[in-house]
PDB file of N, CA, C and O in Angstrom:
ATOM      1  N   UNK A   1      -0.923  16.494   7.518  1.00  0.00           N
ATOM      2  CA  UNK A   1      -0.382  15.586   6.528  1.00  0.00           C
ATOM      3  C   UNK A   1       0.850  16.171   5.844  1.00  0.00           C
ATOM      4  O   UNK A   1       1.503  15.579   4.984  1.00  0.00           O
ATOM      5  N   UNK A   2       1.075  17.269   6.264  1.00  0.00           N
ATOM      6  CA  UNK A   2       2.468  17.798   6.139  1.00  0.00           C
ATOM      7  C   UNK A   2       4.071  16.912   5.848  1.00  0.00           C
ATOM      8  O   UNK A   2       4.746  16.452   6.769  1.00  0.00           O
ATOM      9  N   UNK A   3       4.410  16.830   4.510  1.00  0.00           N
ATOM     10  CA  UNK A   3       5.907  15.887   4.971  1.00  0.00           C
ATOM     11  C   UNK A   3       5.635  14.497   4.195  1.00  0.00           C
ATOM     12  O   UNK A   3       6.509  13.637   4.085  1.00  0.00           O
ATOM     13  N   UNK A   4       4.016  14.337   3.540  1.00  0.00           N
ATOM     14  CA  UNK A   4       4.066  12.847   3.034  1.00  0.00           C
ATOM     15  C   UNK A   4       4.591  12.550   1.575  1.00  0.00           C
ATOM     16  O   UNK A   4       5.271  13.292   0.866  1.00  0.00           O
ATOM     17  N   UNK A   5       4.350  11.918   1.436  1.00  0.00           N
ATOM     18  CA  UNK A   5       5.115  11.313  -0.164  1.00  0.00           C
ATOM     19  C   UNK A   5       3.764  10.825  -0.610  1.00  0.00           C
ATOM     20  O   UNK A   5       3.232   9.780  -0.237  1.00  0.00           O
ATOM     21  N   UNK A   6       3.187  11.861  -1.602  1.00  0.00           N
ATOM     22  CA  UNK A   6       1.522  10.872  -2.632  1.00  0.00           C
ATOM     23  C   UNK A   6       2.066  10.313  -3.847  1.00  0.00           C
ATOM     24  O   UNK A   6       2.713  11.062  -4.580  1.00  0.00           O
ATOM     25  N   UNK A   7       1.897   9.094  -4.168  1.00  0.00           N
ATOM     26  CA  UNK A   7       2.408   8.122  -5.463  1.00  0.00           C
ATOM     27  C   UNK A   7       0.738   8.264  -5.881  1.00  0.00           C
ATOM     28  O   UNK A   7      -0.236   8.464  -5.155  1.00  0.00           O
ATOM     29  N   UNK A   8       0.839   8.078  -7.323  1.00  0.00           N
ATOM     30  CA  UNK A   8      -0.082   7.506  -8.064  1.00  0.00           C
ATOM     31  C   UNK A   8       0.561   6.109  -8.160  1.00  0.00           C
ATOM     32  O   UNK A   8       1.708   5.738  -7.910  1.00  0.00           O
ATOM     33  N   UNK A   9      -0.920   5.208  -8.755  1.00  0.00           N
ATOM     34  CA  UNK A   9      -0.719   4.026  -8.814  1.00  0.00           C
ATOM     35  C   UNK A   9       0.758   3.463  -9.545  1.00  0.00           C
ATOM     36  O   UNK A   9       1.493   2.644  -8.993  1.00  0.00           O
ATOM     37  N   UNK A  10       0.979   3.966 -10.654  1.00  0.00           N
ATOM     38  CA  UNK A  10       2.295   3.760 -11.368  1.00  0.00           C
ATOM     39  C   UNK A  10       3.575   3.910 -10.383  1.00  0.00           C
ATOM     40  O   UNK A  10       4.512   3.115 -10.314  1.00  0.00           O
ATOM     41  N   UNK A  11       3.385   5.275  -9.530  1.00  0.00           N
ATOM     42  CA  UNK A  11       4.630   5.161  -9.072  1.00  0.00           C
ATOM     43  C   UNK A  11       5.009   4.317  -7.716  1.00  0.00           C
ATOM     44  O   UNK A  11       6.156   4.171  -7.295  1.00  0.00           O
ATOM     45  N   UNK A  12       3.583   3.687  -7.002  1.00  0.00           N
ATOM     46  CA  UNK A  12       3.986   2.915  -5.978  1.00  0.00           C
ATOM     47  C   UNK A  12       3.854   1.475  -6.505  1.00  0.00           C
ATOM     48  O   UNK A  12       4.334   0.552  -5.848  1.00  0.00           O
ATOM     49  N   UNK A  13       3.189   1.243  -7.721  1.00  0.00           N
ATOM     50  CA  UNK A  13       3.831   0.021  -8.562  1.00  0.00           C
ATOM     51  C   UNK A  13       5.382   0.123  -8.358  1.00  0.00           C
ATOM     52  O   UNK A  13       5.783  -0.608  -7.452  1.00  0.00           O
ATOM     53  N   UNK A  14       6.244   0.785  -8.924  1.00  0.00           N
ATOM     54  CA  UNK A  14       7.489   1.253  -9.307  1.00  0.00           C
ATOM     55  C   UNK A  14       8.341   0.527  -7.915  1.00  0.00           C
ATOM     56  O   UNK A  14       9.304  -0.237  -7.981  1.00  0.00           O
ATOM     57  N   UNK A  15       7.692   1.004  -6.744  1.00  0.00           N
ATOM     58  CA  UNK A  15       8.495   1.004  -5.186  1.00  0.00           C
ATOM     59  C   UNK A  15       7.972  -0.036  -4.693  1.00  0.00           C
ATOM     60  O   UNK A  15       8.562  -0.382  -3.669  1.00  0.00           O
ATOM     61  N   UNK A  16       6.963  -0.809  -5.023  1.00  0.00           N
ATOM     62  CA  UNK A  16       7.053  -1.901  -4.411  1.00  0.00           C
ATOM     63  C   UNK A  16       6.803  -3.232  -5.063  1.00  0.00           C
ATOM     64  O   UNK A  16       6.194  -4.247  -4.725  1.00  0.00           O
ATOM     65  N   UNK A  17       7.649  -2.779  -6.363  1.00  0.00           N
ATOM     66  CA  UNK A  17       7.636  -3.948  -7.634  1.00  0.00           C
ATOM     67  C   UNK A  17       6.036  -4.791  -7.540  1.00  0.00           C
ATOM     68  O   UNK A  17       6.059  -6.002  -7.760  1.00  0.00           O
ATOM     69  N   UNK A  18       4.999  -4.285  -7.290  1.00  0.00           N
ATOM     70  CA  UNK A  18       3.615  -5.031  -7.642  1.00  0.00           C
ATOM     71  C   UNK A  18       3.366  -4.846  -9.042  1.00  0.00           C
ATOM     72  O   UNK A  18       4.025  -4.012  -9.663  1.00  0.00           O
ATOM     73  N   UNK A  19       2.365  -5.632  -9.682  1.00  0.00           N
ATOM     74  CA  UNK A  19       1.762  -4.385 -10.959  1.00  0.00           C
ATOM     75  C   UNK A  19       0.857  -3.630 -10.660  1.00  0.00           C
ATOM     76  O   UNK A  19       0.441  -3.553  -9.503  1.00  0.00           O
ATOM     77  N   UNK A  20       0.374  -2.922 -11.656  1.00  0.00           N
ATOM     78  CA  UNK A  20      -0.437  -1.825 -11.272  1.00  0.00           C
ATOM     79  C   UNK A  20      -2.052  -2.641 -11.369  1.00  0.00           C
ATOM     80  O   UNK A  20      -3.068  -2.305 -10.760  1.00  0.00           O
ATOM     81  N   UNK A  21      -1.933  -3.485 -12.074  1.00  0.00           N
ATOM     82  CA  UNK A  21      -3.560  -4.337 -11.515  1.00  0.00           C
ATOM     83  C   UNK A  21      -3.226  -4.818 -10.670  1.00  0.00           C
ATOM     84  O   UNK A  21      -4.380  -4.962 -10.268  1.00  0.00           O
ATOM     85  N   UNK A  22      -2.607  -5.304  -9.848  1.00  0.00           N
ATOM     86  CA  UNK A  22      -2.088  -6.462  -8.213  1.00  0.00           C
ATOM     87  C   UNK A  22      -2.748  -5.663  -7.600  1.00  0.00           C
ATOM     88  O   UNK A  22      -3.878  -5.980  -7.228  1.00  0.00           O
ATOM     89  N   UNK A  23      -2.158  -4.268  -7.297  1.00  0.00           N
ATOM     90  CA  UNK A  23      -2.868  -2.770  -6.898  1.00  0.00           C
ATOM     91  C   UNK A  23      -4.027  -2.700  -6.841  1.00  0.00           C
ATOM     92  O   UNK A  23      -4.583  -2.790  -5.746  1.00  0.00           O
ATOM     93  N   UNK A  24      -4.601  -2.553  -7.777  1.00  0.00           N
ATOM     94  CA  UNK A  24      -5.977  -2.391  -8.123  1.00  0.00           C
ATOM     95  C   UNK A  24      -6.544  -2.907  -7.495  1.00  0.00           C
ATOM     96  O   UNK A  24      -6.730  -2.508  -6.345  1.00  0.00           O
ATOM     97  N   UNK A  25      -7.184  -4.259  -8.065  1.00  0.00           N
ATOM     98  CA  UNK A  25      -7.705  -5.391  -8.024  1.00  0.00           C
ATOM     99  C   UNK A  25      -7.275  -6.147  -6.656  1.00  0.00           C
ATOM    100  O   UNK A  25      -8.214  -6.390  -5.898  1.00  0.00           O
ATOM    101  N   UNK A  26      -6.348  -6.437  -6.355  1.00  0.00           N
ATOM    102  CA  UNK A  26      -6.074  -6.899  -4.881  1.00  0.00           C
ATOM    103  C   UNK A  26      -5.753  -6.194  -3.627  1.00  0.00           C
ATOM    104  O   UNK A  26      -6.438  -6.343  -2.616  1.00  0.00           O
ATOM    105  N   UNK A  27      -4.377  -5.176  -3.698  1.00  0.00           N
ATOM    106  CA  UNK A  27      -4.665  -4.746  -2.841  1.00  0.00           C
ATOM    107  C   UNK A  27      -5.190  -3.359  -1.864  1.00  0.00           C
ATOM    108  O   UNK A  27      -5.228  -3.015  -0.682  1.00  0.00           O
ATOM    109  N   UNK A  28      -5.570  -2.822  -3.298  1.00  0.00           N
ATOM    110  CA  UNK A  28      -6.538  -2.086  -2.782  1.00  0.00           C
ATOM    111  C   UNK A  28      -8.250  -2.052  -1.873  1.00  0.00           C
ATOM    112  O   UNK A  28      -9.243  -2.730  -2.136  1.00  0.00           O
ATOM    113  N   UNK A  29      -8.121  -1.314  -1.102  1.00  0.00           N
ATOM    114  CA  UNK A  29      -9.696  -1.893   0.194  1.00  0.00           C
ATOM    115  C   UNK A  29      -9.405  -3.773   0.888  1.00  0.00           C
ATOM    116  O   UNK A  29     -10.216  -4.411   1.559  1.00  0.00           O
ATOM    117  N   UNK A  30      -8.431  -4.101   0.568  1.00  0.00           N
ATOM    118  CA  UNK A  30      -8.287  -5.397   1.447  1.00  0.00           C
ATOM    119  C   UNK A  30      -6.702  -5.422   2.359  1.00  0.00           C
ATOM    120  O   UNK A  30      -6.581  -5.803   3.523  1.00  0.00           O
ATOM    121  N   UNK A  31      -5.825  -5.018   1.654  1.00  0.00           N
ATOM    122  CA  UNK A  31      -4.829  -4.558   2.642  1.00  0.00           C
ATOM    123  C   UNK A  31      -4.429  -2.908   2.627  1.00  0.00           C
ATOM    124  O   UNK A  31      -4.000  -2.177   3.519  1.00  0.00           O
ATOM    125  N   UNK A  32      -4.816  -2.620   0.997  1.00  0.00           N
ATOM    126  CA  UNK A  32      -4.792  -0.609   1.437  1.00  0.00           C
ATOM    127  C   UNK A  32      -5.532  -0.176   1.875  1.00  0.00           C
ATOM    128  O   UNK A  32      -6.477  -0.551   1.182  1.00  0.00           O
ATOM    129  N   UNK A  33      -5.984   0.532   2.738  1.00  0.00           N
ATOM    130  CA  UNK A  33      -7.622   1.141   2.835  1.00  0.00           C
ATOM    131  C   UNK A  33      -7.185   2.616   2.917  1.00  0.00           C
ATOM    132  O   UNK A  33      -6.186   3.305   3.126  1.00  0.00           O
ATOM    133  N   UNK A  34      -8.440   2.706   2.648  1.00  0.00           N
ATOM    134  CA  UNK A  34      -8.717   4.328   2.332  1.00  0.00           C
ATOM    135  C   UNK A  34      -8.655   5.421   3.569  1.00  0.00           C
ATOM    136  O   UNK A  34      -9.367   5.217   4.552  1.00  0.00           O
ATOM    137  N   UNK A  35      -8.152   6.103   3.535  1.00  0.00           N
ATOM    138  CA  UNK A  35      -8.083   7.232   5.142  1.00  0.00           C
ATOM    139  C   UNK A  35      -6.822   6.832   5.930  1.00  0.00           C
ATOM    140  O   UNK A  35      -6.783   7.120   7.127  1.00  0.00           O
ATOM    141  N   UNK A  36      -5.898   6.259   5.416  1.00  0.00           N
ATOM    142  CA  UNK A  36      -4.931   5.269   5.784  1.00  0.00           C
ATOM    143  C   UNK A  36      -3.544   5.289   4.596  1.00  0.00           C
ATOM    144  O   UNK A  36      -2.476   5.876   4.420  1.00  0.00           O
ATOM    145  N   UNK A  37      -4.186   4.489   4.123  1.00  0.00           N
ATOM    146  CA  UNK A  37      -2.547   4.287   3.030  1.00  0.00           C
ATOM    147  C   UNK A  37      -3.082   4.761   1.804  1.00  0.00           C
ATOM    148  O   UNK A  37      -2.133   4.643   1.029  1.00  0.00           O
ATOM    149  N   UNK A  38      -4.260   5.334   1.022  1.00  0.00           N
ATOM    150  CA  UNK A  38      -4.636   6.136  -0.242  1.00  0.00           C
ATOM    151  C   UNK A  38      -5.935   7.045   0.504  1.00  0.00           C
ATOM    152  O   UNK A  38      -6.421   7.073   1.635  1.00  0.00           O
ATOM    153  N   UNK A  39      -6.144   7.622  -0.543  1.00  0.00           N
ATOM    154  CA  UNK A  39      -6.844   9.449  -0.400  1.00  0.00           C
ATOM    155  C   UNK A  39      -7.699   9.393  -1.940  1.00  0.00           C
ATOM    156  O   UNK A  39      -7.271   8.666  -2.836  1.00  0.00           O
ATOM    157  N   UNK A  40      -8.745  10.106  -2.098  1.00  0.00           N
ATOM    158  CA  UNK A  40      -9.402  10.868  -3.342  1.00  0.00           C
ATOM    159  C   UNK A  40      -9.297  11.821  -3.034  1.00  0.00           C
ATOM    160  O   UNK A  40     -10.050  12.325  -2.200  1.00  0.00           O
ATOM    161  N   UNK A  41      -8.099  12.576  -3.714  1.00  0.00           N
ATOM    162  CA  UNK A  41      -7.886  14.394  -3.481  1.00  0.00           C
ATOM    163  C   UNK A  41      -9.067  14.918  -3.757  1.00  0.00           C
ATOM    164  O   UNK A  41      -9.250  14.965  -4.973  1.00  0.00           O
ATOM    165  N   UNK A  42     -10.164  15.436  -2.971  1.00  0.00           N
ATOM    166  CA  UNK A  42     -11.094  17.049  -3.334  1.00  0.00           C
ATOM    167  C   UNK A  42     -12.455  15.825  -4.102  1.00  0.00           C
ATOM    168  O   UNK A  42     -13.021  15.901  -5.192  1.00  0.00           O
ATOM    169  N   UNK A  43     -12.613  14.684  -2.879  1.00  0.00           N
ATOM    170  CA  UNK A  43     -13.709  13.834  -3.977  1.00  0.00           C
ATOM    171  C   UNK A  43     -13.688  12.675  -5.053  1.00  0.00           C
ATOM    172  O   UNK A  43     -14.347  11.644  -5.181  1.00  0.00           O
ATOM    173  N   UNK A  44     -12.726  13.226  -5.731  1.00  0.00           N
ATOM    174  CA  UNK A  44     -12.556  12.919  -6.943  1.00  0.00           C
ATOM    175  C   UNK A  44     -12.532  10.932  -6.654  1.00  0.00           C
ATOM    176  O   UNK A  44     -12.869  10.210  -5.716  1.00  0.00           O
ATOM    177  N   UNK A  45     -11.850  10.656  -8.243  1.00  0.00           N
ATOM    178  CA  UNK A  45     -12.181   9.351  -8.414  1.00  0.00           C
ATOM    179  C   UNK A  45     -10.634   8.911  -9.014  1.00  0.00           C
ATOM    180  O   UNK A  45     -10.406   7.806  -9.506  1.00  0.00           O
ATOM    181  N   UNK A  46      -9.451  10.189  -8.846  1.00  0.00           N
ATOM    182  CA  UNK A  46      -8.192   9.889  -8.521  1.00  0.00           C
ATOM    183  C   UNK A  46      -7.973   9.504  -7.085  1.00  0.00           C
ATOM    184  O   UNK A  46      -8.609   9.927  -6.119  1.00  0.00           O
ATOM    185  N   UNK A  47      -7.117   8.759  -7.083  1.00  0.00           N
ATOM    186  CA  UNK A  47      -6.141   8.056  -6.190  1.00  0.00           C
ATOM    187  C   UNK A  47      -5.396   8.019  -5.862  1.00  0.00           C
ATOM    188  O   UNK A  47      -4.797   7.102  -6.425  1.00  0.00           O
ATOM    189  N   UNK A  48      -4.560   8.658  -4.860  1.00  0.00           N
ATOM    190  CA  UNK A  48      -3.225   8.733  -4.520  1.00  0.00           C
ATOM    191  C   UNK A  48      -2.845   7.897  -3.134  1.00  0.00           C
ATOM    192  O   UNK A  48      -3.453   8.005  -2.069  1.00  0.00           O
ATOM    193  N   UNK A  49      -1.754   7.079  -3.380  1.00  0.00           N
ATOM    194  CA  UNK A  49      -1.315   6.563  -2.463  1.00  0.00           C
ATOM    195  C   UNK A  49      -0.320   7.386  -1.542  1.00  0.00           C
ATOM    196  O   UNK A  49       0.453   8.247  -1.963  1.00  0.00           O
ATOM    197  N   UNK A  50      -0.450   7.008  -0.279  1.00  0.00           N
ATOM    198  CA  UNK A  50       0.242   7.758   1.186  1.00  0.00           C
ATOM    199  C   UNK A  50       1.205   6.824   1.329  1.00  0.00           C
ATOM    200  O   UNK A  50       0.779   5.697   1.583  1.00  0.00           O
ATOM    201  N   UNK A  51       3.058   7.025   1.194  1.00  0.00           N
ATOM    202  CA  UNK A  51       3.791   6.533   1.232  1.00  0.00           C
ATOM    203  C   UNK A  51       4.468   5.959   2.666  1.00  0.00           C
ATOM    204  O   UNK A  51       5.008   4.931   3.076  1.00  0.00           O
ATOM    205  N   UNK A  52       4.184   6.950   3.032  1.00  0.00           N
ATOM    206  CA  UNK A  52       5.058   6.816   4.488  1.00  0.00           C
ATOM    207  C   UNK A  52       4.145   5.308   5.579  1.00  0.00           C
ATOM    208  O   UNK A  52       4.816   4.499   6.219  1.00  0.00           O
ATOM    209  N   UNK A  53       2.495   5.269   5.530  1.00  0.00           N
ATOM    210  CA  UNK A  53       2.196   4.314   5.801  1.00  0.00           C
ATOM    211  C   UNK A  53       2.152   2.807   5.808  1.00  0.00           C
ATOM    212  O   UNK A  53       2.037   1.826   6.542  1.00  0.00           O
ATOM    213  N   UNK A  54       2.398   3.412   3.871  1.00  0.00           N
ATOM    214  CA  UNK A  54       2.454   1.814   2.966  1.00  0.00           C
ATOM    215  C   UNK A  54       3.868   0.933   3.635  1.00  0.00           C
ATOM    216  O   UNK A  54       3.934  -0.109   4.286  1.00  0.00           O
ATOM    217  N   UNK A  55       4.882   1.857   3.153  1.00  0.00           N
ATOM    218  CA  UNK A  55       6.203   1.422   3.977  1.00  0.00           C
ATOM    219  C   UNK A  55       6.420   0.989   5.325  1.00  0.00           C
ATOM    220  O   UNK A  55       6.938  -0.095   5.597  1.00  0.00           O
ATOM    221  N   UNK A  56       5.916   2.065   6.412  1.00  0.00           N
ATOM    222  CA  UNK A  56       5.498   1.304   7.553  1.00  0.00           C
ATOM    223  C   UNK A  56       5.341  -0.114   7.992  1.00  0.00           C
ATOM    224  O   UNK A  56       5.970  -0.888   8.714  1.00  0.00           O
ATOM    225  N   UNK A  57       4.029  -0.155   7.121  1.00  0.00           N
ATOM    226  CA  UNK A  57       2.753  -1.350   7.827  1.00  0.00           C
ATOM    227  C   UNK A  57       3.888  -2.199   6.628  1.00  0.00           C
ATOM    228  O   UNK A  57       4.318  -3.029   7.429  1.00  0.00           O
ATOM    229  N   UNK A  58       4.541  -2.494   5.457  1.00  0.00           N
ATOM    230  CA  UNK A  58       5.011  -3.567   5.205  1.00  0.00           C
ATOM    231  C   UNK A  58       6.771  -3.791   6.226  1.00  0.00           C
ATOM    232  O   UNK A  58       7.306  -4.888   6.385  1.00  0.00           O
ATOM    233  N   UNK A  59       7.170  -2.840   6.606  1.00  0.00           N
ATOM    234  CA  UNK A  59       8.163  -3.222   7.388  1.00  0.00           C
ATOM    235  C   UNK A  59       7.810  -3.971   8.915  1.00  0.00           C
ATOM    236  O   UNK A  59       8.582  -4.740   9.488  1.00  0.00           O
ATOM    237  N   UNK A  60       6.461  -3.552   9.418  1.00  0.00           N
ATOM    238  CA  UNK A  60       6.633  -4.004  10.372  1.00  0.00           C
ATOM    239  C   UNK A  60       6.348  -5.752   9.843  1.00  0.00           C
ATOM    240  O   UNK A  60       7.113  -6.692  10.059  1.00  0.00           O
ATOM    241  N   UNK A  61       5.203  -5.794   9.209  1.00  0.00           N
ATOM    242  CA  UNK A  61       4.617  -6.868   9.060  1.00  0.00           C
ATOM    243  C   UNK A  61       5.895  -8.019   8.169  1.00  0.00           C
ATOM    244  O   UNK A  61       5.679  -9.220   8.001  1.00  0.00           O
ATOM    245  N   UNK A  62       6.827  -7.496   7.830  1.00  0.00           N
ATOM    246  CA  UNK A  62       7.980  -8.380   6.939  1.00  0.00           C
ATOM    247  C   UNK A  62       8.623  -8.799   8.354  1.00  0.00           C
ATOM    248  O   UNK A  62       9.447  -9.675   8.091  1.00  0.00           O
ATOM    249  N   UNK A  63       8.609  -8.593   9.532  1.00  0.00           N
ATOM    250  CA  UNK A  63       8.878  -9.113  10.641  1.00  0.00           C
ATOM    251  C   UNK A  63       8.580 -10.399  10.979  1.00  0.00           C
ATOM    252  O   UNK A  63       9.229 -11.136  11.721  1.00  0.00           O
ATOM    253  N   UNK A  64       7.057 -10.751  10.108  1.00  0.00           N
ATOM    254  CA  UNK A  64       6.238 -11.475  10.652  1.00  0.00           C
ATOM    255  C   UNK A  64       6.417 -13.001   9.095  1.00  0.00           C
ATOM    256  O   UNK A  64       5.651 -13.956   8.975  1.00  0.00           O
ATOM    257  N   UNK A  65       7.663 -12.682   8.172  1.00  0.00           N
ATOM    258  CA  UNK A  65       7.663 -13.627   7.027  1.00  0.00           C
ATOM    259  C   UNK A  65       8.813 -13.480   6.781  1.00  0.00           C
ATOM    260  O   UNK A  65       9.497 -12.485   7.023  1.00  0.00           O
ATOM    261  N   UNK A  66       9.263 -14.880   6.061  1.00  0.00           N
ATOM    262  CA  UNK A  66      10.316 -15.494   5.791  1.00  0.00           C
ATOM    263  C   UNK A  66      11.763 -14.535   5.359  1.00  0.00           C
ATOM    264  O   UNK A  66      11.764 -13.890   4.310  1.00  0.00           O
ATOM    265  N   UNK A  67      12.606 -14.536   6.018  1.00  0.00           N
ATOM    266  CA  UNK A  67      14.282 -13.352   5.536  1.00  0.00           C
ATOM    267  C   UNK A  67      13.430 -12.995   4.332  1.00  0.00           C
ATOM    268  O   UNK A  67      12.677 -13.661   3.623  1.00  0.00           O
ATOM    269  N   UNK A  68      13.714 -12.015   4.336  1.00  0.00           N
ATOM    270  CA  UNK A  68      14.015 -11.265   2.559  1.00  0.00           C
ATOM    271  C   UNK A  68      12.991 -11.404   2.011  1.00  0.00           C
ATOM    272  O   UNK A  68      13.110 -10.795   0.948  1.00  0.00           O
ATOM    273  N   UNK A  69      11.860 -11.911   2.080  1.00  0.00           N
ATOM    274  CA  UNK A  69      10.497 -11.348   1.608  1.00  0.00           C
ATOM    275  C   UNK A  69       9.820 -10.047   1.838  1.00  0.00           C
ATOM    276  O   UNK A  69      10.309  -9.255   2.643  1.00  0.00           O
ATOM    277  N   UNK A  70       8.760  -9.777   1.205  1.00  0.00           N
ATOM    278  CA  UNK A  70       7.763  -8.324   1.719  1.00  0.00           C
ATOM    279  C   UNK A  70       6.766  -9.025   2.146  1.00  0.00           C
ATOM    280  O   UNK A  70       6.385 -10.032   1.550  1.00  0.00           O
ATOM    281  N   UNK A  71       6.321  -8.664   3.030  1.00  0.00           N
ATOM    282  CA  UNK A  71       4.832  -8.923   3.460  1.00  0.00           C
ATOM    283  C   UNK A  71       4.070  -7.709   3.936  1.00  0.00           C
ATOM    284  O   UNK A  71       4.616  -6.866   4.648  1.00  0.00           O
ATOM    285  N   UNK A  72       2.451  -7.588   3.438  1.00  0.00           N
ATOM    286  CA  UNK A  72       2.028  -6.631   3.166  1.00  0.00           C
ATOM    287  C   UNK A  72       0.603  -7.295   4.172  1.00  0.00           C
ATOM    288  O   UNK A  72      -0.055  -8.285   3.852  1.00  0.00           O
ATOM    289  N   UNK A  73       0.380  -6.426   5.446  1.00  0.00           N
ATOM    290  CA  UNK A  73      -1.118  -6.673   5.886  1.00  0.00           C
ATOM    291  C   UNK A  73      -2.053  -6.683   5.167  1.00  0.00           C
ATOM    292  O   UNK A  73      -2.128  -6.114   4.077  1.00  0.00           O
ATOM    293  N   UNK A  74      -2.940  -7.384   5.737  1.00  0.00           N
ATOM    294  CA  UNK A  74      -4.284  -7.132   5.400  1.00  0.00           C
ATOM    295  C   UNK A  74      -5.143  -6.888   6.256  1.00  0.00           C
ATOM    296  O   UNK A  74      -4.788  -7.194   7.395  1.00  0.00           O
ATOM    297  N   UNK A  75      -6.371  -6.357   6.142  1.00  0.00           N
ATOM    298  CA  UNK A  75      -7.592  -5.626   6.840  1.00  0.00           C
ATOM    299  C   UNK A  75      -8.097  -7.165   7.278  1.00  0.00           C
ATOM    300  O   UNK A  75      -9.321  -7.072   7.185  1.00  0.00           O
ATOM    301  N   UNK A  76      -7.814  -8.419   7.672  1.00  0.00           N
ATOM    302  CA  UNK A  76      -8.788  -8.958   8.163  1.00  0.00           C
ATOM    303  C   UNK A  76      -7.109 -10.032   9.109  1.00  0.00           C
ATOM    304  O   UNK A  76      -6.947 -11.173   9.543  1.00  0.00           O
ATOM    305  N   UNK A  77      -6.387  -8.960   9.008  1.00  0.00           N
ATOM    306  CA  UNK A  77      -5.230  -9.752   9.860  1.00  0.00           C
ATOM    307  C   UNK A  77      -4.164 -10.594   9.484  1.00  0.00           C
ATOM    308  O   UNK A  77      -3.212 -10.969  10.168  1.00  0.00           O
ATOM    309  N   UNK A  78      -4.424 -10.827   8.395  1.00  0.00           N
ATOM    310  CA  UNK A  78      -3.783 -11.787   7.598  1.00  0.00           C
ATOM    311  C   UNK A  78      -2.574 -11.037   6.662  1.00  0.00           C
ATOM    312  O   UNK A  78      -2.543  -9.841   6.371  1.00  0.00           O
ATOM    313  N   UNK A  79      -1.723 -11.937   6.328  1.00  0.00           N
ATOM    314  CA  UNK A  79      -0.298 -11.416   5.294  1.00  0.00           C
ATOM    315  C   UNK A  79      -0.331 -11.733   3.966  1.00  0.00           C
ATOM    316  O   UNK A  79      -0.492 -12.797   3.369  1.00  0.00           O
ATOM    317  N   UNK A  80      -0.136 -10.526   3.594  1.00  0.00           N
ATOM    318  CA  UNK A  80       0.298 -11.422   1.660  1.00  0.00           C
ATOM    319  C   UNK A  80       1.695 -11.132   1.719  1.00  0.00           C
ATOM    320  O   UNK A  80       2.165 -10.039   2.035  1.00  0.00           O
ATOM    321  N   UNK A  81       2.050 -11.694   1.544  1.00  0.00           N
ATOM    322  CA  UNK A  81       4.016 -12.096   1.498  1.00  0.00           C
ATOM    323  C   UNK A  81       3.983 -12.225  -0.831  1.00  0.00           C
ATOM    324  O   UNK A  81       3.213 -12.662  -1.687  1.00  0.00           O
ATOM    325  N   UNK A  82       5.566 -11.408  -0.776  1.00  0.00           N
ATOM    326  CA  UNK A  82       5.169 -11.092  -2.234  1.00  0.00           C
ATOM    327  C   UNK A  82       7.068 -11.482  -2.524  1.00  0.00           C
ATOM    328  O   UNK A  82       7.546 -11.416  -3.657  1.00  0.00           O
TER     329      UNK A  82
END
């Protein structure tokens, strides 16, 4: 995991203009999942988001929605376009 970029919730609010409850509450475990695009460093019940994935999976998937939107997968296949 050498080379990644970890945001806390605030700062990948920041980069991908969501709020930090959108985050939370939505897309966290339905389009973020865990072992993937966030981590609990050492257990814990902090949260850090994995940058390089998040960015990824919304570039490819903004392929898939209207010019100039974001669209962000989800775990059951589906897009949230933001």
């Amino acid at each position: 995991m050498l080379g990644q970029t970890y945001l806390t919730t605030d700062e990948l609010s920041s980069r991908i203009k969501y709020d930090v409850r959108t985050i939370r509450e939505r897309l966290k475990d339905s389009v973020l999942l865990e072992g993937v695009h966030y981590l609990r460093p050492f257990g814990g019940r902090k949260i850090l988001f994995v940058w390089e994935p998040i960015e990824r999976d919304m570039k490819v998937m903004s392929s898939h929605a209207p010019t100039g939107s974001v669209a962000i997968p989800m775990a059951n296949g589906a897009i949230l376009n933001g």
